[in-house]
Short mmCIF file of the C-alpha atoms (twelve columns), coordinates in Angstrom:
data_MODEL
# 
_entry.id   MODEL 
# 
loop_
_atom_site.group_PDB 
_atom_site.id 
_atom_site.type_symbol 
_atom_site.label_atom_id 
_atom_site.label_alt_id 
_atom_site.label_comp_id 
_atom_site.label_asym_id 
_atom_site.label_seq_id 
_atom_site.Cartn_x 
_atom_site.Cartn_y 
_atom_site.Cartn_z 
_atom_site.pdbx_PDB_model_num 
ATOM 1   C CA . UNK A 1   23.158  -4.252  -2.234  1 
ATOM 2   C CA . UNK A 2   22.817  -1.064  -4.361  1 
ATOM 3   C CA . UNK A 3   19.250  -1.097  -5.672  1 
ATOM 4   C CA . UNK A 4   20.194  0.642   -8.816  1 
ATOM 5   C CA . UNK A 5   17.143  2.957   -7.802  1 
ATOM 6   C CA . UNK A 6   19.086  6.504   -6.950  1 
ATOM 7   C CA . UNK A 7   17.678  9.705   -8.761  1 
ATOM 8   C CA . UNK A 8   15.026  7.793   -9.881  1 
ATOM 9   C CA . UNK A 9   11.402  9.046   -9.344  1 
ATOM 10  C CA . UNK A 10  9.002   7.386   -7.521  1 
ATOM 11  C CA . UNK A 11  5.419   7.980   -6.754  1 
ATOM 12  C CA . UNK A 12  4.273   6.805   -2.894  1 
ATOM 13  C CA . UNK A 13  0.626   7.605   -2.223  1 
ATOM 14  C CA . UNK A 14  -0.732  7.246   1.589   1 
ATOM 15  C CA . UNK A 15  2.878   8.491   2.645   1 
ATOM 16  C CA . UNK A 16  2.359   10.555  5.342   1 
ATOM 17  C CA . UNK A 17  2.089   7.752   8.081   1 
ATOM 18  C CA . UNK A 18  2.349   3.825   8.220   1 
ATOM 19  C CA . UNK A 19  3.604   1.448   5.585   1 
ATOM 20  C CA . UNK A 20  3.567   4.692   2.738   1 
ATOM 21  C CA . UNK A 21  5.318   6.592   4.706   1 
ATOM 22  C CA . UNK A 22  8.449   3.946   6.159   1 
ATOM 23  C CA . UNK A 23  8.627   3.610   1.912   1 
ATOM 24  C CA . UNK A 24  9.017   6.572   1.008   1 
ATOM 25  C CA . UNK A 25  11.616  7.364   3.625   1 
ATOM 26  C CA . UNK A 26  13.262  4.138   2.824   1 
ATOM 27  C CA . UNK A 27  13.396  4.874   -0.920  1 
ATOM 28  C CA . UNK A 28  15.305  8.592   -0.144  1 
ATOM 29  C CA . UNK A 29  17.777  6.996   2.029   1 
ATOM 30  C CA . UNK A 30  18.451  4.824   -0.988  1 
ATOM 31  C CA . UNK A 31  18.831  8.008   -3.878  1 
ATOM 32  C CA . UNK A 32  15.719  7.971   -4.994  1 
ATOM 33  C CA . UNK A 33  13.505  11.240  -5.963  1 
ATOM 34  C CA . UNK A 34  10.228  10.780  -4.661  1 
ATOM 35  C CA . UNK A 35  6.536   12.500  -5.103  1 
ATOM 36  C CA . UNK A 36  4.288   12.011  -1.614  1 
ATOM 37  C CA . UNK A 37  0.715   12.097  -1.516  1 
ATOM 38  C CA . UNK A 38  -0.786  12.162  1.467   1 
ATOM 39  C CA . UNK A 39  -3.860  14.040  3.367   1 
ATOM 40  C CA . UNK A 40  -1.936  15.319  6.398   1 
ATOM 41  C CA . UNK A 41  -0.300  18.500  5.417   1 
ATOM 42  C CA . UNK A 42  1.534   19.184  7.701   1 
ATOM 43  C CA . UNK A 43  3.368   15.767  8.246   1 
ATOM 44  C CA . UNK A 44  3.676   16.194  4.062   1 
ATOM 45  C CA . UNK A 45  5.549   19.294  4.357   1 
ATOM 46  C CA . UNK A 46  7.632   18.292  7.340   1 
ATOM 47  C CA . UNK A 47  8.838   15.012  5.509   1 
ATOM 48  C CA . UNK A 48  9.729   17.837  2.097   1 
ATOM 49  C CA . UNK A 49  11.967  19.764  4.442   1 
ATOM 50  C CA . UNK A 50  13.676  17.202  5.938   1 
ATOM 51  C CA . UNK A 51  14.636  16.009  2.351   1 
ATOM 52  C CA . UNK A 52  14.241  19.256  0.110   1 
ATOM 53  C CA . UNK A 53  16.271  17.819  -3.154  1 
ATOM 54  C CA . UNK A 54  14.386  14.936  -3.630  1 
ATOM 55  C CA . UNK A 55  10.969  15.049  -2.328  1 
ATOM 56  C CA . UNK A 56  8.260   16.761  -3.831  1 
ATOM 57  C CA . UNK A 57  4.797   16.774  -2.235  1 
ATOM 58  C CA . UNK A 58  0.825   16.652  -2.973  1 
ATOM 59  C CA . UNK A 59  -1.595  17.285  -0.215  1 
ATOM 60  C CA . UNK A 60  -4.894  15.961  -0.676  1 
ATOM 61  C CA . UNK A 61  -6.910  12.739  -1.012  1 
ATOM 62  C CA . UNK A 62  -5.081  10.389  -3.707  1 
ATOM 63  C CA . UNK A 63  -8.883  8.176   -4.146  1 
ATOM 64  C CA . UNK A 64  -9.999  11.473  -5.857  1 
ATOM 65  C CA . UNK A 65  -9.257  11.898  -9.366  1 
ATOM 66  C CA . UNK A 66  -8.738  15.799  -8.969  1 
ATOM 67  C CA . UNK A 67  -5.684  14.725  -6.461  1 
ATOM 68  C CA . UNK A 68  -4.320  11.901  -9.412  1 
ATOM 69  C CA . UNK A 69  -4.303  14.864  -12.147 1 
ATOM 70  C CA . UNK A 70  -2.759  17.135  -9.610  1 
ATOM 71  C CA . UNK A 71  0.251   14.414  -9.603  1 
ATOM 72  C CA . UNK A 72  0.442   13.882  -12.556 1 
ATOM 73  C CA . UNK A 73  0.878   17.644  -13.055 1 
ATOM 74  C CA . UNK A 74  3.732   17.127  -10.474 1 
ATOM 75  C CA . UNK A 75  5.665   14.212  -12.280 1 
ATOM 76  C CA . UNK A 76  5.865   16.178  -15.420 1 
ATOM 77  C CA . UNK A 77  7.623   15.248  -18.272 1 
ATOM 78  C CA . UNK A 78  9.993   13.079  -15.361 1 
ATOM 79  C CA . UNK A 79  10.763  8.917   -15.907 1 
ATOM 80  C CA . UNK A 80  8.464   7.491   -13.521 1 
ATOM 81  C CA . UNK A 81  10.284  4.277   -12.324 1 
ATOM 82  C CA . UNK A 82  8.030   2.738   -9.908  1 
ATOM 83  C CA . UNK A 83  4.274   3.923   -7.804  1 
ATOM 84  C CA . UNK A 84  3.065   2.831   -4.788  1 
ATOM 85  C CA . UNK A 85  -0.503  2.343   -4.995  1 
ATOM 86  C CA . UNK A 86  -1.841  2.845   -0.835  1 
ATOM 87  C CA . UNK A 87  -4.173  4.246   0.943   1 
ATOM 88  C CA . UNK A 88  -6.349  3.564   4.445   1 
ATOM 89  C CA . UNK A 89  -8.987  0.990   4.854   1 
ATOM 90  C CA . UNK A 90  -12.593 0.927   5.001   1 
ATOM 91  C CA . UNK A 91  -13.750 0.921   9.239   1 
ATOM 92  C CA . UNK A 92  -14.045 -2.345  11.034  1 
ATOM 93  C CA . UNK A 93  -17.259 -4.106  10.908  1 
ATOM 94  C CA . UNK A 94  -18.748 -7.683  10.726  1 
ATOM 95  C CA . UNK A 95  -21.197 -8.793  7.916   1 
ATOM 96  C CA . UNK A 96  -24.536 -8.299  9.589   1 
ATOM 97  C CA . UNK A 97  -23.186 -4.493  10.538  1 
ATOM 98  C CA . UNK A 98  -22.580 -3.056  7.212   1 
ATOM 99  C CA . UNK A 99  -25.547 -1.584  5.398   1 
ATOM 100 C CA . UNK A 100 -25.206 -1.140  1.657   1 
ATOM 101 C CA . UNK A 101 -23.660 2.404   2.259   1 
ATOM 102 C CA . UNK A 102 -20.730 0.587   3.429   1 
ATOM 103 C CA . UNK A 103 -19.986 -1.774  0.732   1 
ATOM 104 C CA . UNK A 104 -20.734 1.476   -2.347  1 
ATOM 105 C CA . UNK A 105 -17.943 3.447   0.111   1 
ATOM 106 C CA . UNK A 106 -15.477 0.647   0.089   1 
ATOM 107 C CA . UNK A 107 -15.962 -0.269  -3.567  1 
ATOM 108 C CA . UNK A 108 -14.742 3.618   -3.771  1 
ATOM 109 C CA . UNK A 109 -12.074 3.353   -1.017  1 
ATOM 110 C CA . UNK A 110 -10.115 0.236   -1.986  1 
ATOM 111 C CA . UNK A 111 -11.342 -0.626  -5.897  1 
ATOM 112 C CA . UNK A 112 -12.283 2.444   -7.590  1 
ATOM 113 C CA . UNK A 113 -9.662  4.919   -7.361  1 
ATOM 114 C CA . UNK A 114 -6.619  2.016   -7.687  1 
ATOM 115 C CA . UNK A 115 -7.691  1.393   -11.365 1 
ATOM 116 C CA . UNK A 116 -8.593  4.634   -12.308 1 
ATOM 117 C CA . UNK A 117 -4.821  5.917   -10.971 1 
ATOM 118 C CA . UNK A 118 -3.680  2.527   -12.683 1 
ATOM 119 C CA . UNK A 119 -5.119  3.600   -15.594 1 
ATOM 120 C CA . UNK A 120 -3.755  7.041   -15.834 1 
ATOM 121 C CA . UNK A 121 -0.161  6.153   -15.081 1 
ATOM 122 C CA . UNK A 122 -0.153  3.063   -17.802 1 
ATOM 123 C CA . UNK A 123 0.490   4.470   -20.687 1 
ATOM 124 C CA . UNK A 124 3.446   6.315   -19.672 1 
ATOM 125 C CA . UNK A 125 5.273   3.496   -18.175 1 
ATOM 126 C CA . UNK A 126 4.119   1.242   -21.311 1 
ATOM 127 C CA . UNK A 127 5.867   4.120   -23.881 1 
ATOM 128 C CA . UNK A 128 9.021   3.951   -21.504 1 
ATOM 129 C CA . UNK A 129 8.499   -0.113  -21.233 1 
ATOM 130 C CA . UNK A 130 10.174  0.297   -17.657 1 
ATOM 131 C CA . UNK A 131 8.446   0.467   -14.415 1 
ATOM 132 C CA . UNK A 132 7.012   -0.929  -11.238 1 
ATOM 133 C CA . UNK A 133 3.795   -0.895  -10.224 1 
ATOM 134 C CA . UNK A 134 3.243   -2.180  -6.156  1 
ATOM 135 C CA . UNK A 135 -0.210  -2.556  -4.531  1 
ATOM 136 C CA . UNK A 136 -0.429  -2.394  -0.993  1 
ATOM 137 C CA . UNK A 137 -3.242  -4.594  0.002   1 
ATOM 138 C CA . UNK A 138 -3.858  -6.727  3.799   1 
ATOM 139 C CA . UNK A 139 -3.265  -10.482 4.749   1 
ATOM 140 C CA . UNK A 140 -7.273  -10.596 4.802   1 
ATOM 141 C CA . UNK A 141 -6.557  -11.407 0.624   1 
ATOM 142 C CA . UNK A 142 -5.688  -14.613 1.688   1 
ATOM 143 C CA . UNK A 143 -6.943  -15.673 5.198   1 
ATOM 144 C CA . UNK A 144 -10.032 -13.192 6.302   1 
ATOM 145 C CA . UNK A 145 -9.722  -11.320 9.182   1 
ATOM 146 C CA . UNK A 146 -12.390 -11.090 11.694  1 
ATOM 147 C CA . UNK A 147 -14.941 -7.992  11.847  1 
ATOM 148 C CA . UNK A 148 -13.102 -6.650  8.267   1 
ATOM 149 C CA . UNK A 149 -15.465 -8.029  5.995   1 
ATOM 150 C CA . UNK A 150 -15.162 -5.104  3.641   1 
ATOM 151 C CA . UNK A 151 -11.454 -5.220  3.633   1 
ATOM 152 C CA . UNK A 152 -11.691 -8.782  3.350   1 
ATOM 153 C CA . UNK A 153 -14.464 -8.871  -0.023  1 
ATOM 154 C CA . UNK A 154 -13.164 -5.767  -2.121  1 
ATOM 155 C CA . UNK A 155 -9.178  -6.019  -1.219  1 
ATOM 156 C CA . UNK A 156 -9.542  -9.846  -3.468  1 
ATOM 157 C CA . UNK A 157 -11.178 -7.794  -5.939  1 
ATOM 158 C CA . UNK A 158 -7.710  -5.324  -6.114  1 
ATOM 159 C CA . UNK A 159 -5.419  -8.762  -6.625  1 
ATOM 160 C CA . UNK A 160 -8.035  -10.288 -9.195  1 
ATOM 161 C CA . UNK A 161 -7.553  -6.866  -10.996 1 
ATOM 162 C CA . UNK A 162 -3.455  -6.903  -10.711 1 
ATOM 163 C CA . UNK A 163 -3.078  -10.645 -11.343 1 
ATOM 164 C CA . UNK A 164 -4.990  -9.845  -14.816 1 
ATOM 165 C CA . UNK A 165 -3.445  -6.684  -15.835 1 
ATOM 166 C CA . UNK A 166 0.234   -8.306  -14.853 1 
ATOM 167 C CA . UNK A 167 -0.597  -11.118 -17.275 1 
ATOM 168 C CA . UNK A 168 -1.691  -8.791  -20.550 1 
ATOM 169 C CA . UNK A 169 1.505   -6.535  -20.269 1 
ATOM 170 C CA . UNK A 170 4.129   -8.622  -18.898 1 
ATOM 171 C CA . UNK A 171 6.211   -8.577  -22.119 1 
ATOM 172 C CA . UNK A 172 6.205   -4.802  -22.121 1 
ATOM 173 C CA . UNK A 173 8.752   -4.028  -18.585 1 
ATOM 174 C CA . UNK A 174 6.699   -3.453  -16.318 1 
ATOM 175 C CA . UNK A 175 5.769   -5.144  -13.643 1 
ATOM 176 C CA . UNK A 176 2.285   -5.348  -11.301 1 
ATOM 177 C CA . UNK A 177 2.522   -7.082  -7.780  1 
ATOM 178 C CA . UNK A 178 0.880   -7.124  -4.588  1 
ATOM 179 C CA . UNK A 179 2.222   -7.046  -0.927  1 
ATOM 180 C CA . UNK A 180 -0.084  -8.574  1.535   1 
ATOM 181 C CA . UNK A 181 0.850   -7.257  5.439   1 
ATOM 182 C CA . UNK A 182 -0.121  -8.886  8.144   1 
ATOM 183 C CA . UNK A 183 -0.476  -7.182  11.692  1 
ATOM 184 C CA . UNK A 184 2.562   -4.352  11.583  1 
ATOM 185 C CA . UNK A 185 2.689   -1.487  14.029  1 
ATOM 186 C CA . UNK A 186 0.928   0.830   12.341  1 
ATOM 187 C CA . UNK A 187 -1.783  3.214   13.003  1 
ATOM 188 C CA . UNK A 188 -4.073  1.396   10.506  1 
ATOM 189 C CA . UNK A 189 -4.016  -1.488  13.276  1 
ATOM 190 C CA . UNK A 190 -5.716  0.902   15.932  1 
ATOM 191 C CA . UNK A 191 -9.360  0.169   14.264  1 
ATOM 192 C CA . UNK A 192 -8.728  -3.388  15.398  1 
ATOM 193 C CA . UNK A 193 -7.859  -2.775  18.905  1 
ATOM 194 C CA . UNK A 194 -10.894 -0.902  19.094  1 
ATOM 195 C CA . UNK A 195 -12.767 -3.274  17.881  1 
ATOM 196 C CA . UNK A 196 -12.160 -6.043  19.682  1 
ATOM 197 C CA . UNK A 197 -11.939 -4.118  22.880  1 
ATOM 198 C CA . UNK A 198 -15.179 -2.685  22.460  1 
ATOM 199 C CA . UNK A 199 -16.416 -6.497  21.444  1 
ATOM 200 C CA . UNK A 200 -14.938 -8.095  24.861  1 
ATOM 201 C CA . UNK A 201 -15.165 -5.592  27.211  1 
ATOM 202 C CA . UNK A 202 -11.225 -5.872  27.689  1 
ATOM 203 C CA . UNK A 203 -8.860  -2.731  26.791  1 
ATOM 204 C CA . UNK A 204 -7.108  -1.909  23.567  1 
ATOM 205 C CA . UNK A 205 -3.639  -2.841  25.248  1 
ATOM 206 C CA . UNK A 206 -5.187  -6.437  25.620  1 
ATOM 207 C CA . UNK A 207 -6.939  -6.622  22.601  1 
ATOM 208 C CA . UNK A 208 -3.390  -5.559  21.066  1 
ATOM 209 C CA . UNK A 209 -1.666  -8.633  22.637  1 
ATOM 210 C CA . UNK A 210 -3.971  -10.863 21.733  1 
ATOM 211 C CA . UNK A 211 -3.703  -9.767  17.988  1 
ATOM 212 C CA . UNK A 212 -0.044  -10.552 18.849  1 
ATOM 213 C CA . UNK A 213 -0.632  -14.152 20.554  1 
ATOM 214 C CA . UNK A 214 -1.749  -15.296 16.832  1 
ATOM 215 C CA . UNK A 215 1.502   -13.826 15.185  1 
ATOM 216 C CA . UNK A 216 3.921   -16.713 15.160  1 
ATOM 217 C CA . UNK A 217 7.224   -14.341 15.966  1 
ATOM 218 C CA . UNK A 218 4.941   -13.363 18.489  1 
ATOM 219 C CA . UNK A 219 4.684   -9.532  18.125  1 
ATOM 220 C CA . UNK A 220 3.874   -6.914  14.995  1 
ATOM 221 C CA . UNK A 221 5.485   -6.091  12.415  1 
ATOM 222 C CA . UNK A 222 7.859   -2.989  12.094  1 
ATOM 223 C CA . UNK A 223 6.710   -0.825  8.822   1 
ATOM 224 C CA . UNK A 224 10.795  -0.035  8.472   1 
ATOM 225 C CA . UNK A 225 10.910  -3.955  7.898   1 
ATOM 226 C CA . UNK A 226 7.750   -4.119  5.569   1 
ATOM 227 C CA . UNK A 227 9.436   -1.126  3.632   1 
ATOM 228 C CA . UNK A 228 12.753  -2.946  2.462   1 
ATOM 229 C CA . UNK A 229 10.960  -5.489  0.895   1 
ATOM 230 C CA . UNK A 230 8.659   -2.673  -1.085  1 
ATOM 231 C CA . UNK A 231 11.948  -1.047  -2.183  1 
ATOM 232 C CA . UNK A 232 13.259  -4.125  -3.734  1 
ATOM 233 C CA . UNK A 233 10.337  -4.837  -5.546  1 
ATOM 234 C CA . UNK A 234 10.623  -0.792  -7.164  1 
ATOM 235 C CA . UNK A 235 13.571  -1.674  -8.137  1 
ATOM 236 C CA . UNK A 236 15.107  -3.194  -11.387 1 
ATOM 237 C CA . UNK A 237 16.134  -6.657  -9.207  1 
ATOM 238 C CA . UNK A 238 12.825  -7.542  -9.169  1 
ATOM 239 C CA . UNK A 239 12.327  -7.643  -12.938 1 
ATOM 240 C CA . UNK A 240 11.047  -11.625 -13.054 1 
ATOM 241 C CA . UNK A 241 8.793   -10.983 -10.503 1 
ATOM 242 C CA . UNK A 242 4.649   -9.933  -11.810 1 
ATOM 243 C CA . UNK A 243 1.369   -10.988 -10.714 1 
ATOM 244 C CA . UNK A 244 2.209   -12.307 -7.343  1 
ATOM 245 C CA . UNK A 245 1.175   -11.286 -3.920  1 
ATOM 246 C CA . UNK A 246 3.762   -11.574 -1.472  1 
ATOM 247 C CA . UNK A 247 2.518   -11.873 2.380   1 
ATOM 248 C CA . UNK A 248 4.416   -9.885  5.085   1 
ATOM 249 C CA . UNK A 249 3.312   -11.117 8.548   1 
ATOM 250 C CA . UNK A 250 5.852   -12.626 10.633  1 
ATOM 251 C CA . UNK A 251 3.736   -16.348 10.511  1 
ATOM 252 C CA . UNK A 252 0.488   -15.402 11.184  1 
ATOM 253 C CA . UNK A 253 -0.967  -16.906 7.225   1 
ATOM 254 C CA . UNK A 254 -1.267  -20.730 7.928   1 
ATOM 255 C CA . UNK A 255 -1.893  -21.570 4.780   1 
ATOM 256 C CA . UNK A 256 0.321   -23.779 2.293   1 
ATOM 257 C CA . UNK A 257 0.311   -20.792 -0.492  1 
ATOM 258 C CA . UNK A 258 0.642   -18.152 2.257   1 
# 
């Protein structure tokens, strides 16, 4: 299927590793120009020079606003067709660990910055009345996932935001929609195994396959698989789509509405 998505710009933040990074590789196999943001210079730079005509690059921290003007500064006067809005997770912790520290960090880390970068790219994409605008968010939105209580609390705050905003522009073309991974192969998973490891006295290669025992395909999720169904949503295809969050986790959500 052609997407319809080739030299059209795209803005992937949290690309240097994981689920931002199988995106943003996925969207320049498919044409697309792309601006990466990541932390991780290096990896940043190496992805620009394996694709020099279509990827441009920003190194720094995309939950600071100094690193969402330096972007914007980046994009120019360019179409902006689509933005993925990602970014790492708060550390792993049950309720009765976190002190209030934790929960002012993570309303920073996973709130904050997404609708302050939200707001910021709006009005261009309303003036164009084109574009796509994809959260990446956890499973934990819709079934909570042991000892990530702040992932779990401010992540439903993130789709509460989205399903609003998707409702008050959805006549003006563009779009606002959430994907929800479950347990993928990522390095983002490696808090977990710790975690639980540390919790049961077992090692992180058994606390992985027991993460994997709940998964109903019965192992994690490849971020190259996650990624085709992020690229479809960018694209024009998914024009009747807004509002919804979309779970990615191979059967682990038991829920009806999963």
């Amino acid at each position: 299927m052609d997407l319809g998505i080739k030299t059209q710009r795209f803005i992937v933040s949290g690309a240097t590793s994981g689920f931002g990074r199988a995106i943003a590789e996925a969207l320049v196999l498919e044409g697309a120009r792309v601006l990466i943001v990541g932390r991780r210079q290096e990896l940043a730079e190496a992805f620009q020079t394996a694709y020099p005509e279509t990827v441009k690059v920003v190194v720094g921290d995309i939950t600071q606003e100094e690193t969402m003007n330096e972007v914007l500064r980046q994009l120019g006067e360019d179409q902006l067709a689509g933005v993925v809005i990602n970014a790492g997770g708060p550390p792993a912790k049950s309720s009765l660990e976190t002190e209030i520290k934790d929960w002012d960090a993570a309303y920073r880390g996973l709130l904050r910055w997404k609708v302050l970068f939200t707001q910021k790219l709006l009005p261009r994409l309303l003036q164009q009345e084109y574009g796509r605008l994809l959260f990446l968010e956890s499973i934990s939105v819709k079934q909570p996932i042991e000892n990530l209580v702040l992932s779990n609390s401010l992540r439903l705050a993130v789709v509460g935001y989205v399903k609003t905003l998707s409702q008050e522009i959805a006549e003006r073309g563009v779009t606002v929609n959430v994907l929800a991974p479950g347990y993928h192969d990522t390095p983002a998973m490696g808090r977990l195994f710790e975690k639980k490891s540390m919790q049961l006295g077992i090692s992180p290669e058994e606390a992985r396959r027991s993460f994997e025992t709940e998964i109903k395909m019965g192992h994690l999720g490849r971020a190259k698989d996650f990624a085709s169904l992020a690229i479809w949503l960018l694209s024009p295809h998914s024009n009747y789509i807004t509002g919804q969050t979309i779970s990615v986790d191979g059967g682990l959500m038991k829920g009806i509405m999963g």
